[in-house]
Structure formats: C-alpha cells, structure tokens
N, C-alpha and C positions, 0 to 999 in steps of 0.2 A: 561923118558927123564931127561937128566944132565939140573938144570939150577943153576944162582946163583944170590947170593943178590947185588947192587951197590949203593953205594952213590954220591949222584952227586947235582950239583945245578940247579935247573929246570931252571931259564931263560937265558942259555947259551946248556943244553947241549940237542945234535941231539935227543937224544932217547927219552929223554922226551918230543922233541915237536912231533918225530910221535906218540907218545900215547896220546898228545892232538889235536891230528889232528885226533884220529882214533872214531868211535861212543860214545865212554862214556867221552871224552874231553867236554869242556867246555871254554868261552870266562875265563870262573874264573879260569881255570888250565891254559891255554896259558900263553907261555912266556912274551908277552908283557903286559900283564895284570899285572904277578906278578913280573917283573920290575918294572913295573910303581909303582904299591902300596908300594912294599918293597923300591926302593929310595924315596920314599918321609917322609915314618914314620921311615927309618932308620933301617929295619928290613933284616935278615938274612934269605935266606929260604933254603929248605933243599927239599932232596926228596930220595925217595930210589926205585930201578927198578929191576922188576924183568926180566933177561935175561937168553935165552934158552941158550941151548949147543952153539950153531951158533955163539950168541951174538945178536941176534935179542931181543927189547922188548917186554916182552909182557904184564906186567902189571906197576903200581908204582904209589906211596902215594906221595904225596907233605906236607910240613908243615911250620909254624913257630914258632921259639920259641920267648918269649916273657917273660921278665925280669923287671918289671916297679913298679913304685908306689904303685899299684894294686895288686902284685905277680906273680908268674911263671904260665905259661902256656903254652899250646899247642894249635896251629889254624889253623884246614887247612878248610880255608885259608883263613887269615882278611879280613876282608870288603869286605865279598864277597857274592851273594846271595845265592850262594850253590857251592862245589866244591867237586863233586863227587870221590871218591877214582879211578882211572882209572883200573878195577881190577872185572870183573865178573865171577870168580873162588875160591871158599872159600878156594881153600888149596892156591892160590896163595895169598889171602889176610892172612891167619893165617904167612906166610913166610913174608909177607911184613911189617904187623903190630909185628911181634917176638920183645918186645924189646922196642917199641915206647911205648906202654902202661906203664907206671911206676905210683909208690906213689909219687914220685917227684913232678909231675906236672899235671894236668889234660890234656885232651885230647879233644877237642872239635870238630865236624865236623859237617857240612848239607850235607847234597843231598837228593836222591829220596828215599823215602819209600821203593821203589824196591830192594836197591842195598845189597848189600853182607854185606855191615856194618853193616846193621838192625837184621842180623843174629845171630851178635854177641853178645853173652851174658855179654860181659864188659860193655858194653856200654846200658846205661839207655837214653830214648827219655827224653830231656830237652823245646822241645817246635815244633812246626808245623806251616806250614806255607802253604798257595795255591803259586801252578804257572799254570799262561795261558800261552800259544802260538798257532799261530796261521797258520796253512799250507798255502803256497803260488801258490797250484799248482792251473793247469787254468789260463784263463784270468784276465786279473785287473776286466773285467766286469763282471767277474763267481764272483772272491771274492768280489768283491762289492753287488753281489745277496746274498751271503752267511752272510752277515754282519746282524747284526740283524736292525728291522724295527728303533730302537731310536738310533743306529750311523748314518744310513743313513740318518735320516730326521734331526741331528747335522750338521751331514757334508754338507748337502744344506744348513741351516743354516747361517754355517761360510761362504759360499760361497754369500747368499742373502746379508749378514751384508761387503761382500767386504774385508774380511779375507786373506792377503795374506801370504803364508807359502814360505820362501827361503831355500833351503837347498845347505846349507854355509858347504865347507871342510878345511875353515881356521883357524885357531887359533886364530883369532881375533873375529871369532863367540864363538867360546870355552870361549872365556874369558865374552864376555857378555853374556852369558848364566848363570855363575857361579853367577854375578847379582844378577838378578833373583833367583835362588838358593838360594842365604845366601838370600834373601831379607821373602822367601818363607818359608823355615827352621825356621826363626828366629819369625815371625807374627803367623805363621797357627799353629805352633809343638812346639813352646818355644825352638829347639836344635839350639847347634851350626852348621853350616855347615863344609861340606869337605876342605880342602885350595885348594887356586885355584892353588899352586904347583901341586895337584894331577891332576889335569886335563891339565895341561902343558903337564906333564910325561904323561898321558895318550895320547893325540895327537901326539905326537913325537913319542910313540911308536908303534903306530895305523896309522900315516896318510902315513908312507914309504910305504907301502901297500892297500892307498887307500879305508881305513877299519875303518875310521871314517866318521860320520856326522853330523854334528849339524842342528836340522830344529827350524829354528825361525820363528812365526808367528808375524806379523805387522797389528795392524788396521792406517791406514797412513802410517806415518811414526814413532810411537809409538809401541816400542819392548814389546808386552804382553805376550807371552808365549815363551816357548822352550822346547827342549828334543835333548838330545845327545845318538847316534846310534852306535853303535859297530858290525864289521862284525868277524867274525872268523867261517870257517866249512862251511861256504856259510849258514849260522843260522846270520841272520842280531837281534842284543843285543840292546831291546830299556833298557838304561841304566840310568839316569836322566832324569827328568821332572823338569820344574816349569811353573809357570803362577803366573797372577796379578789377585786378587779376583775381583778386581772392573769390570774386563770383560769378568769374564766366561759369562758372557748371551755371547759372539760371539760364545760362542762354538770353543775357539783358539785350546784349546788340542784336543777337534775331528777333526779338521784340520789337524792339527801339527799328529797322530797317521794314517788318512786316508793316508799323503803325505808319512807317513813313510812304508807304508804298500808298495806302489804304485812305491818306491825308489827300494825296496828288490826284486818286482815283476820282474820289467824292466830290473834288474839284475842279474837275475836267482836264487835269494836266494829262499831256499825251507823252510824256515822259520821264523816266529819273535816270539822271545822269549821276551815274556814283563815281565820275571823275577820276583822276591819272591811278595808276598802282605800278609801282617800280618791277622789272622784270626779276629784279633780286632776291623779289617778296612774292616767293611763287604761292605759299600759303593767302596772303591777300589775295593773288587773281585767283585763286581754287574759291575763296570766300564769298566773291563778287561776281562769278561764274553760276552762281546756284540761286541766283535772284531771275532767274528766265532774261539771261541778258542777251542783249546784240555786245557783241565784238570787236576793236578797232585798234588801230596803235597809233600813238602819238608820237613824233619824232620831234627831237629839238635840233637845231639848227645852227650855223653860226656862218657869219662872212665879214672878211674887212678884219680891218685893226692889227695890220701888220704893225707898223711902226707906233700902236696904242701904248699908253705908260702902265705900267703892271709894277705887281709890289707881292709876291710868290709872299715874301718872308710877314705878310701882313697876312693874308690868308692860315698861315700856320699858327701865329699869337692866336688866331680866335678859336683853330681850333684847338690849341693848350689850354684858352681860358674855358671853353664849352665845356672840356671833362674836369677840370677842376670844379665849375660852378654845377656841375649836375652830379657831383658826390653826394654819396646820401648820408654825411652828414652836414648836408649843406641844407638849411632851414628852404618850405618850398617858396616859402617869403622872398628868400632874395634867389634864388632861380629866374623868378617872376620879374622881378624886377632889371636881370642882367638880360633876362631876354628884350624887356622893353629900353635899354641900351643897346644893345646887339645885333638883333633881328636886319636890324635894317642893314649893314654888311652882308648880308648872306643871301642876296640877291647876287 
C-alpha cells in the first residue's frame, strides 16, 4: 500500500481531528485542547499524518517545540496528562517519528505503557504514572453498587451535612473555580497555578460543543470546592479539582465526583477518565481507586537531544521564585498573576 508523510497544524486540520476522534485519540490530542494550551503559552504546534494511497489518515504525531530560558525541546504535548502518539503500527510509527528524533533537542512524550513508543529503543522511560477510569455502563444505580463501600458512605455524608453540588456551563463558574485553584496550588503544593487565560481559552473552546462543565459544591452559600469536566469521544475528562481544607469533613469532593459521575451517565458517556496521579501521591491513587476504576500506567518518555542547549541554572531561578511567590504572605492576587508569567516554563 502507497502512503505518505504530511505536515500539518493539528488544531485546524480535518485529518487530524478524525485521528483524534478515532480510539487512541485523546481530550490531550483534540484540537481544542491544543488551541487552547498553545494560545495561551504562545506556542506553535505541529503534527505529521500518516496518509494512504486514498488520502485517507491513518496514523500521526503531534508535537511542540519549545525555545525558552530553559532550552530546546520537544513536547508532545505540554501540559498534558498524556498524549498518546495516534499510531498502533510500528512501521507506521518508525515513518512517522523518521526525523523528529534529533541531537538538537530532546523529545519528550506520556501515554500508555501499551503503545508502540515503549517499543522504541530511542526512547529511555523518564518517570510513571497511574490512571483510573471509570466505565459508565448500566444504571446510575448499578454504578452506584459498584462504587466502593467508603465513596458511598462519603457521598451520603455530603448529602446528611446539606452538600449542594451545581453544575455551572458558564464561564463565570470557570473563573471561580480557578479561585480555588490558585488558592489550593499555592497553600497545599507551594506551586504556582495555571492563569486563568488558560481556562478562558479552555471554555471557549470546549463550551461551542457543550463539552465543558464546572461542578461547584456549596455548604450555604459558601463556594468550598470544584472540578471542571471535559467531554471529548463521549469519555467525559475530570480535568481540575480543588477544595478548601477547612471542610473536607463535608465530604465536598465526594460530592462534586459522585454528581460528576451521575452528569456523564444521563448523558451517555461511556467513560470518566480521572486522568494521571503521580506514584508519590499514593493517597490520590487510594482516592481515585474507590470510584469503580479500571487501572493503567502512564509512562513518559524521552529521546534525542544529546547535543540540545540546556540552562540547569534557569530551572533552579524558577524554582527559587515559585517558593517565594507561593508564601503565604504573599497576596493570592499576585500568586495568580506570577503564575500567568511563569506557567509557561514549566513545561
């Protein structure tokens, strides 16, 4: 079979969103995902597709390059929990990758353990990660039996303590949500948070399609937790979290994940993917274990970029600046702010 190689810009062109529409796509490969990321950090993405005789896709890489403070690289694909190479064919992935590997720059990717990259011998595993998710088939009341014994006795919980969860498709949830966020980032983890540009871009390019949702949980009238939802593939993306420590006793986020569960069900999604959890954060995967998940690990990747330019002592300023700017006498005003300077090196 004749095929050949293209270049193209993934979040405009047709082939590459049927390849992220087809089973090894991903909410991180979709076009409006990597619009959203790419205008906000100001980044250029790129992609190459492999097409038959026809012109039909069948396979293709996404990436970006990256040129900063830090040094050259390659990402596919920033800030992302995993972004599977769309490509379960080793001769179609040696044609795809021909060329992208270089001593110029290094090469960096996640996905599944599973896939055709892990194959490759260029590429040395840099670090592992777990993912749940969660299948949605049956009734809300089958996956509610399926749920383990300490979500379900949460989830009454939140319900005895008067927990109420809104799920808000507006933008004005988006924004107070991000709150929470920098408020959560900054207290619990010492980092900066994401700017709330990113999450603009994120809803605009998500809510044309009804493929966003933010669930805020309220004890009163008192905003204590959130999480913003991504649909893409009919796989509904729990994507951000936060909460106020002072009232995890309500049990807000078993709320807020039950309502999110319950969202996907009613709407025919056949999955919730609650996305990467660091192996160092064994409390997380114990948390995301007890939502009736399937099990998987993600690995990241790396190849190439022997002779790449690197800048170690630029790495280390930022993280001097991240613990000074995330003191808590540091207003969460300009937190917010140094994140939306910042963020974008920390790819």
């Amino acid at each position: 079979m004749t095929t050949r190689i293209v270049a193209a810009d993934p979040r405009g062109d047709r082939r590459w969103r049927r390849l992220a529409e087809g089973e090894l796509g991903s909410v991180f490969t979709s076009p409006p995902w990597i619009d959203a990321v790419c205008a906000t950090y100001g980044f250029t993405p790129e992609c190459r597709i492999l097409l038959s005789g026809r012109g039909d896709p069948i396979a293709g890489l996404a990436w970006v390059a990256v040129s900063d403070i830090r040094g050259d690289r390659l990402s596919s694909l920033p800030f992302s929990d995993r972004a599977d190479p769309l490509v379960d064919d080793t001769a179609a992935w040696a044609s795809l990758i021909d060329g992208v590997v270089t001593d110029a720059a290094p090469l960096s990717l996640r996905c599944f353990d599973i896939g055709v990259a892990c194959e490759d011998r260029r590429f040395e595993q840099t670090g592992a990660a777990a993912w749940h998710g969660t299948p949605l088939a049956g009734t809300v009341e089958e996956i509610h039996g399926r749920l383990s014994k300490h979500a379900r006795r949460n989830i009454a919980l939140a319900v005895r303590h008067d927990v109420r969860v809104v799920a808000d498709r507006g933008l004005e949830a988006v924004r107070r949500f991000h709150g929470l966020h920098v408020a959560l980032r900054k207290r619990k983890y010492r980092l900066l948070a994401q700017p709330v540009e990113l999450f603009d871009r994120i809803w605009h390019a998500f809510a044309p399609d009804d493929a966003i949702v933010t669930m805020l949980a309220f004890a009163g009238d008192e905003l204590i937790a959130g999480a913003i939802f991504l649909v893409w593939n009919d796989v509904l993306y729990y994507k951000f979290g936060a909460s106020r420590h002072e009232h995890l006793a309500l049990r807000p986020n078993d709320a807020i994940f039950w309502a999110g569960i319950r969202w996907g069900a009613e709407r025919g999604m056949r999955l919730v993917d609650w996305g990467l959890s660091d192996l160092d954060q064994p409390g997380l995967v114990a948390y995301k274990r007890k939502w009736a998940t399937e099990e998987r690990t993600i690995v990241t990747l790396r190849a190439g970029g022997d002779n790449a330019r690197t800048s170690p002592e630029a790495g280390a300023v930022l993280g001097e600046l991240t613990r000074l700017l995330t003191e808590e006498s540091v207003p969460d005003e300009v937190s917010a702010q140094a994140g939306s300077l910042l963020y974008r090196y920390f790819c």
